[in-house]
N, C-alpha and C positions, 0 to 999 in steps of 0.2 A: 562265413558264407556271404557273398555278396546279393541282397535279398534284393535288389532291383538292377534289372539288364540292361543297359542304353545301345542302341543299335543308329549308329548315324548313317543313311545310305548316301551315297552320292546325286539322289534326286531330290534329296530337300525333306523325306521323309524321315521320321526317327520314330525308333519302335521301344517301348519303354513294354519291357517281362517282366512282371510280379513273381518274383522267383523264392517261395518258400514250399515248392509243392509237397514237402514230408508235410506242413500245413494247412493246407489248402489254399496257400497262400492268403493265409490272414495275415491281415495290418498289423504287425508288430511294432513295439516299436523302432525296433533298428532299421523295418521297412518305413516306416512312417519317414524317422528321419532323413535318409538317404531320398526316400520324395521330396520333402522338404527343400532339401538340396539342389535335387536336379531340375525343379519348376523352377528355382531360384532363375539357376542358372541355361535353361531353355529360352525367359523371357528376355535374357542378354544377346540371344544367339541371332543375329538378324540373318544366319542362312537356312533356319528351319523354317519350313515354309506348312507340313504338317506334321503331326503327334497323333500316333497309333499303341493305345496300351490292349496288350493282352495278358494274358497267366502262363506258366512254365506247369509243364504238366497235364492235368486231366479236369485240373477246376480253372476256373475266371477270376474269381477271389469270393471265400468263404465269412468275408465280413473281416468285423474289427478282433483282433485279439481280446479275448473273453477271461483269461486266466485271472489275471488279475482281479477281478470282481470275490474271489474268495477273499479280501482282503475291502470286504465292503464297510466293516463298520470301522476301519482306519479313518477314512477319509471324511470331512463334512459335505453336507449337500454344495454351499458355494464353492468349496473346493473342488470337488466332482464336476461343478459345470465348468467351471472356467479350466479344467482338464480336457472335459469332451469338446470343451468351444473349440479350441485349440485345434486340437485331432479333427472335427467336422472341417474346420477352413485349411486346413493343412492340405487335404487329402481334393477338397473341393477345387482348390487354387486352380486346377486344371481348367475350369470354366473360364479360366481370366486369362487365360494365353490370348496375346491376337491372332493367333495361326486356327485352323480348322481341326480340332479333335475328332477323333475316332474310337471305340471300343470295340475290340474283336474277339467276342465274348464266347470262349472257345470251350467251356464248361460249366460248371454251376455258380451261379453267381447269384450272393446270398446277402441277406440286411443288407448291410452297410456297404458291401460290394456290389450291389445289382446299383443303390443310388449311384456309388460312385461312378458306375459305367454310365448311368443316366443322364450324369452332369455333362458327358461328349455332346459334341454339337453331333455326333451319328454314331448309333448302335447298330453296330451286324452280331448277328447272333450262330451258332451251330444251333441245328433242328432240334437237336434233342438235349439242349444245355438246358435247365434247372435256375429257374428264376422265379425268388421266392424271396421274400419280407415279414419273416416270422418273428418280429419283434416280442407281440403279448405274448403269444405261447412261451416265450421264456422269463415273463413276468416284466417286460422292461417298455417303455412308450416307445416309439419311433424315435429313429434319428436319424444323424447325417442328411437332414434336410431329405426325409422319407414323406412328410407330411404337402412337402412343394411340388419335389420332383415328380411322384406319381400321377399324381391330379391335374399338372401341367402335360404333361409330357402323355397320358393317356387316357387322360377325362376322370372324372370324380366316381365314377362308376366300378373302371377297374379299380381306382386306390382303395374304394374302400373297401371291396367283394378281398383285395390282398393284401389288408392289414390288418381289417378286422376278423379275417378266417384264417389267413394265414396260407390260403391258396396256391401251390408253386405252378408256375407257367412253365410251360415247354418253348424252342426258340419258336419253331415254327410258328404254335398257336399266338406267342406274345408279339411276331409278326403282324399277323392277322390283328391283334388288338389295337397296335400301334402304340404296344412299349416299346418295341425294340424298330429301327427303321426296317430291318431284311433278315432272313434268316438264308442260309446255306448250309447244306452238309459240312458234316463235322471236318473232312477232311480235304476241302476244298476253302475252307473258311478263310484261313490268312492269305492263301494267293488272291483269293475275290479281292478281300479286303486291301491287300499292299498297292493291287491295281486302282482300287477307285482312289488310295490316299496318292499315287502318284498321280493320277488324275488330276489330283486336286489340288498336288502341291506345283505342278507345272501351270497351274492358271498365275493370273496379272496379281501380286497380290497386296497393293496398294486397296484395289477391286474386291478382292479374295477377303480381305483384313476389316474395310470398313461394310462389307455387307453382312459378316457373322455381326457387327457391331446392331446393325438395323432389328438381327433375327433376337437379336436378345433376349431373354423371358420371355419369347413366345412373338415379337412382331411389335409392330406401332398399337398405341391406345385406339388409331380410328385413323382414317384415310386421309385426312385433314396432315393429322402427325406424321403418315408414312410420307405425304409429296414433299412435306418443310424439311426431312431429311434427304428425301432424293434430291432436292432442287437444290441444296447444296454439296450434298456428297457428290453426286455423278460429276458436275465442272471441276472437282477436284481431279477425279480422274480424267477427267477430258484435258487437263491439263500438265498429266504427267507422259512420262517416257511410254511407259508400259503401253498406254493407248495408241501413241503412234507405232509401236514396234507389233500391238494387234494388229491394226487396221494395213499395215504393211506387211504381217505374215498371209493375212488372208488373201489379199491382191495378186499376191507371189505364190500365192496356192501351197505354203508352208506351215511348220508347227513353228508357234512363237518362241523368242526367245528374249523373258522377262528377266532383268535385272533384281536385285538383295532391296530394293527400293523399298 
């Protein structure tokens, strides 16, 4: 079975399927590798402009594959970490694309899969998908950078009220919270979603590229740091194609047309 779908459209979007739904699409490892793979080979692609993952099926992804944990006293604790290290930045790399990620988190999306869709620079959610971080309930700490993403991404409030209880969010409600950016009906979910990543993958994206660079971990340390990078990133783009081929779609009352730049 081919456990990860690549969908390249001709607008520059490409739609990456988590496809083990007999699963729930847990991180396997032959899903693992096969990510591995195609992040390799994403950040070569200079015509992806954005990267939209969602799940094949009824879930988002049900976390890491767990089986193997019956095989717990094989292994030593260093050998164990430098196992998860691995698996954690495997699956994270997605944050390190320069293009605009997306997560179209179309059902329950659990541990290790709620961070990994956290890690998108934009989470859409269906109303009633099932977002939940039940690490201690099953005896184990957090992972996959469960202890960063939460607390950044929705204040130290939610993180702890959903690690330490084990709380599941609904989309709508996690909406509202501001884990997730937007929730929509389940079955409107990926047309929403494929519109805003075409959106977003027809912007300038010299532009597009270096302002996820800005929002990084949350934005500038202080206002001082956000101008030292504007004052030099913006005359970059003031000096490229894209910007005149903007300011000359706008004039002509058209939609631009940005070059692979």
């Amino acid at each position: 079975m081919n456990e990860l779908l690549v969908d390249r459209r001709d607008d520059g979007v490409v739609v990456l399927t988590l496809n083990r739904p007999d699963r729930r699409n847990a991180m396997t490892d032959g899903m693992t590798g096969q990510w591995r793979q195609t992040i390799t080979d994403l950040r070569r692609d200079r015509d992806v402009r954005c990267v939209v993952v969602t799940g094949a099926g009824s879930a988002f992804c049900s976390g890491g594959d767990l089986s193997w944990l019956a095989e717990r006293g094989v292994e030593s604790v260093p050998d164990l970490r430098d196992r998860m290290l691995g698996f954690y930045r495997t699956w994270l790399a997605i944050a390190d694309l320069e293009v605009p990620t997306i997560a179209a988190v179309n059902g329950a999306a659990v541990g290790a899969g709620l961070c990994f869709a956290l890690s998108c620079d934009l989470v859409y959610a269906a109303d009633e998908a099932r977002l939940a971080v039940p690490f201690t309930s099953l005896g184990l700490h957090p992972g996959m950078a469960a202890t960063y993403l939460l607390p950044r991404v929705a204040g130290v409030g939610v993180a702890r009220e959903m690690l330490l209880t084990g709380r599941t969010m609904r989309g709508a409600e996690a909406a509202s919270a501001g884990l997730v950016t937007r929730a929509f009906p389940r079955e409107s979910l990926m047309a929403e979603v494929l519109e805003i990543a075409s959106r977003t993958a027809a912007n300038a994206p010299i532009a597009t590229r270096l302002t996820k660079v800005a929002l990084a971990g949350g934005g500038h340390a202080d206002l001082d740091a956000a101008l030292r990078w504007e004052s030099l990133a913006q005359p970059v783009t003031m000096t490229s194609a894209d910007m005149l081929e903007g300011l000359t779609a706008q004039r002509e009352r058209r939609v631009p047309r940005f070059g692979n730049s």
